[in-house]
MARLUM-178695 format. One line per field, with one value per residue: chain; x, y, z of N, C-alpha, C in turn; residue number from 1. Coordinates in steps of 0.001 Angstrom, whole numbers, plus 500000, padded with zeros to 6 digits. Layout:
// MARLUM-178695
tifi (A  ...) .
nu (X  ...) .
nv (Y  ...) .
nw (Z  ...) .
cau (X  ...) .
cav (Y  ...) .
caw (Z  ...) .
cu (X  ...) .
cv (Y  ...) .
cw (Z  ...) .
voke (NUM  ...) .
***
This chain:
// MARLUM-178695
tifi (A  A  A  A  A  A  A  A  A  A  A  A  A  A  A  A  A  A  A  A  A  A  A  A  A  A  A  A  A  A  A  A  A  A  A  A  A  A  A  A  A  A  A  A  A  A  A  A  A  A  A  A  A  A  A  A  A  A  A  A  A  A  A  A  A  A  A  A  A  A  A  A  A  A  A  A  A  A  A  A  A  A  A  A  A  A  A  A  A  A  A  A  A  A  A  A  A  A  A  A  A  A  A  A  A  A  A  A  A  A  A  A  A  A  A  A  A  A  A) .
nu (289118  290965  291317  292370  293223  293172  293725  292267  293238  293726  292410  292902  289644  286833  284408  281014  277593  276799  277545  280147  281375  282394  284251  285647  286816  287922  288962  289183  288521  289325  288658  289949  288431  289620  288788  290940  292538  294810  296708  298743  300807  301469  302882  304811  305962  305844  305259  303979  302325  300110  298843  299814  299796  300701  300506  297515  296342  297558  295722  293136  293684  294053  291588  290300  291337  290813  287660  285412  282345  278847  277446  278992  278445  278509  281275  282471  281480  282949  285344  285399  285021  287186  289116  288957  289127  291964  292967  293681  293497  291904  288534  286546  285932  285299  284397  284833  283680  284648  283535  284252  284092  281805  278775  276312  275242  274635  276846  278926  280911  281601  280798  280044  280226  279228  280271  279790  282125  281968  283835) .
nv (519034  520766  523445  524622  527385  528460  531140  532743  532048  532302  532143  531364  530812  529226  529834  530079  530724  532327  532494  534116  534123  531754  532267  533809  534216  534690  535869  533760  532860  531257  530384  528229  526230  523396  521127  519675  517155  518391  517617  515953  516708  519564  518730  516752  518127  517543  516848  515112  514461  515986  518219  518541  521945  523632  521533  520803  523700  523607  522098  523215  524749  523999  522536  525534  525794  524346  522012  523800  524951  525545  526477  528347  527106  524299  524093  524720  522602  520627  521552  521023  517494  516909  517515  516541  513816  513804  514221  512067  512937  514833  516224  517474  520219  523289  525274  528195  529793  532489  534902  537928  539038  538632  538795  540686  543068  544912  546955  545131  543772  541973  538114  535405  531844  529653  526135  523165  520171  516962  514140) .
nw (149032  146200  144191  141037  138940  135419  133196  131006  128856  125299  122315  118178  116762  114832  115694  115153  114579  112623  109116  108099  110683  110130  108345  108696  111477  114788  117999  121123  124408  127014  130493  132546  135625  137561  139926  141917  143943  145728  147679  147958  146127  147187  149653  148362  146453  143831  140389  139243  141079  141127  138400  134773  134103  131795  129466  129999  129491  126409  125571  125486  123872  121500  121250  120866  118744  116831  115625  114176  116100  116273  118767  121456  123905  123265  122367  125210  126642  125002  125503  128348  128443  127103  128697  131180  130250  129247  131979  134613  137148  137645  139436  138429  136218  135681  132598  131821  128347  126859  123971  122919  120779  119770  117054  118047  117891  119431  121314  123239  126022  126229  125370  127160  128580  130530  132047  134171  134100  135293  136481) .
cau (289160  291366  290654  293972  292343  293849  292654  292284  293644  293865  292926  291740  289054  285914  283060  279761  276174  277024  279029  281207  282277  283223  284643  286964  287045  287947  289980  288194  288977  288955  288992  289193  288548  290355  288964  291307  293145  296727  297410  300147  301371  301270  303786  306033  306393  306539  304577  303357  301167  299813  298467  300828  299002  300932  299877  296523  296639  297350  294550  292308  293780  293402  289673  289988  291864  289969  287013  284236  281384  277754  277336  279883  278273  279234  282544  282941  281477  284003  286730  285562  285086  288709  290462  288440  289448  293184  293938  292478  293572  290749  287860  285954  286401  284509  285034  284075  284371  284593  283581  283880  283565  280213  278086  275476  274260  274525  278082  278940  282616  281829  279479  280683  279218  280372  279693  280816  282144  282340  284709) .
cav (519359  522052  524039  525408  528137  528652  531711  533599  531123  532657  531378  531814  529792  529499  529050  530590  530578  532980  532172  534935  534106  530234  532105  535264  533896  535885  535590  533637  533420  530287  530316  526825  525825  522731  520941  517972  516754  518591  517322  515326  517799  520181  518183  516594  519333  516807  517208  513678  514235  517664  518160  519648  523202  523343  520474  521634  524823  523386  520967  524054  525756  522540  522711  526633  526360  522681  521869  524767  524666  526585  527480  528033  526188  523228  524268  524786  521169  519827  521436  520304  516665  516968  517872  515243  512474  513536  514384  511895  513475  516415  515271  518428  520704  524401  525864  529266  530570  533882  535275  539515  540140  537991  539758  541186  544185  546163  547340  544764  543747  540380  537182  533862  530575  528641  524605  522200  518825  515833  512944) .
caw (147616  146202  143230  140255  137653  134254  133330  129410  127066  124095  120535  117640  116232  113875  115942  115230  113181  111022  107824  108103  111422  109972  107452  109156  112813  115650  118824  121796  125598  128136  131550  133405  137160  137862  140827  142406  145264  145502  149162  147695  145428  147802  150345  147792  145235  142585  139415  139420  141979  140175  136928  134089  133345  130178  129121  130124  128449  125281  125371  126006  122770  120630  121366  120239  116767  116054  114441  114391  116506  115862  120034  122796  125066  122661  123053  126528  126669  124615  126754  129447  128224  126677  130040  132644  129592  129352  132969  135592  138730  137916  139735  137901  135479  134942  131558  130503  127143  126436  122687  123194  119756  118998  116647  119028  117380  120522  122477  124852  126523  125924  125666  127921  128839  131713  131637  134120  133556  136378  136512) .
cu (289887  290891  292421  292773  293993  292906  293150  293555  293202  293934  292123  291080  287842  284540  282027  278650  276120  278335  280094  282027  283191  284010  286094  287177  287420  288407  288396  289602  288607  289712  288679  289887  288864  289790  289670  291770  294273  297360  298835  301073  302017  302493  305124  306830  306912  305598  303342  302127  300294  298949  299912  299855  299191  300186  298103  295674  296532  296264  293500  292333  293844  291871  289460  290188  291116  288566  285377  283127  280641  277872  278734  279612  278593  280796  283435  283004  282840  285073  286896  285569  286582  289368  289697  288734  291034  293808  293102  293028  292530  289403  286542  286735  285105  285009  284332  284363  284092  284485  283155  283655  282218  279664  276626  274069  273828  276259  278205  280600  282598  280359  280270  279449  279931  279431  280645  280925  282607  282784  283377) .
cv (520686  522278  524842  526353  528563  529753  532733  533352  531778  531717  532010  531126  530353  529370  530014  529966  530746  532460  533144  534805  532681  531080  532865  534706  534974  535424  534787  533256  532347  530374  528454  526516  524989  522240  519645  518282  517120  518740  516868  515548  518688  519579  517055  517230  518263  516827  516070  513750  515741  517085  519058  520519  523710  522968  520970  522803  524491  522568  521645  524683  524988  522496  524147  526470  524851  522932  523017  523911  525666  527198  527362  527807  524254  523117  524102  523278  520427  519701  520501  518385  516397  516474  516287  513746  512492  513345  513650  512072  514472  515043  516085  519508  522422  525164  527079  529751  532239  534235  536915  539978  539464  539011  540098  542268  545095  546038  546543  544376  542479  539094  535753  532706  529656  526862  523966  520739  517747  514794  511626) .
cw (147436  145046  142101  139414  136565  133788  131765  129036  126251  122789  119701  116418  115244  114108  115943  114316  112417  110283  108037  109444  111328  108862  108011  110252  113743  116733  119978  123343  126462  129853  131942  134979  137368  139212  140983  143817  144996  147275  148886  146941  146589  148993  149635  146773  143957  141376  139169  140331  141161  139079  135517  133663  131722  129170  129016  129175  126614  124895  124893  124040  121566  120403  120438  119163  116690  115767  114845  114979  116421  117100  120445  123570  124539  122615  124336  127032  126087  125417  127526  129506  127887  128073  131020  131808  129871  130823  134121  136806  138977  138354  138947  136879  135274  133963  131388  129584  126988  124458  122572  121933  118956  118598  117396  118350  117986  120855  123298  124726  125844  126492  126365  128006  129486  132116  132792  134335  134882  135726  136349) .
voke (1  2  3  4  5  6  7  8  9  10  11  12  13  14  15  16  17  18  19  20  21  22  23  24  25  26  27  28  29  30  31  32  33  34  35  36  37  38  39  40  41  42  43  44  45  46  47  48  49  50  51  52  53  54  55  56  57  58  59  60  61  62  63  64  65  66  67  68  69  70  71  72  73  74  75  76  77  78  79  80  81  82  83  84  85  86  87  88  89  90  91  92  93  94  95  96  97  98  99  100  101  102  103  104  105  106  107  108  109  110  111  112  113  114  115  116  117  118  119) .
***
């Protein structure tokens, strides 16, 4: 098994509890782990055998600017449901989201939530 990471996707979406964050939104942050088989990637350098990350990528940021969700662990889910539907060479998928400017009510860098999704 090998492993690709895609790492802080950038978007910016509408997902929270509070009204004001469905209303103003705010930037959010995906990392995703990628596990498949790139033996045959890996010795023919051909894409076909691969995944397109692109491709990928945008899937990731489709999920961000699309349709609000209350948690980000509903999110991360989605991702990860997204990616193991479009791309079936992943035999796994770990998503974490990142949301650093959640309203907290204390100082922090940032709040995440990592989910992951099997084939």
């Amino acid at each position: 098994m090998c492993s690709s990471d895609l790492k802080r996707i950038k978007g910016y979406g509408y997902h929270g509890v509070f009204a004001n964050e469905r209303e103003i939104g705010q930037e959010f942050f995906v990392d995703v782990a990628a596990d498949l088989d790139l033996t045959a990637a890996a010795q023919s350098d051909d894409l076909a055998d691969s995944v397109d990350y692109g491709a990928m990528a945008k899937s990731v940021l489709a999920e961000i600017t699309g349709q609000p969700c209350n948690l980000i662990e509903k999110l991360a889910s989605r991702i990860g449901q997204r990616l193991i539907t479009e791309f079936s060479k992943l035999d796994s998928v770990t998503i974490t989201v990142h949301k650093p400017s959640a309203p907290l009510g204390v100082n922090a860098e940032d709040v995440s939530v990592t989910i992951t999704t099997w084939r």
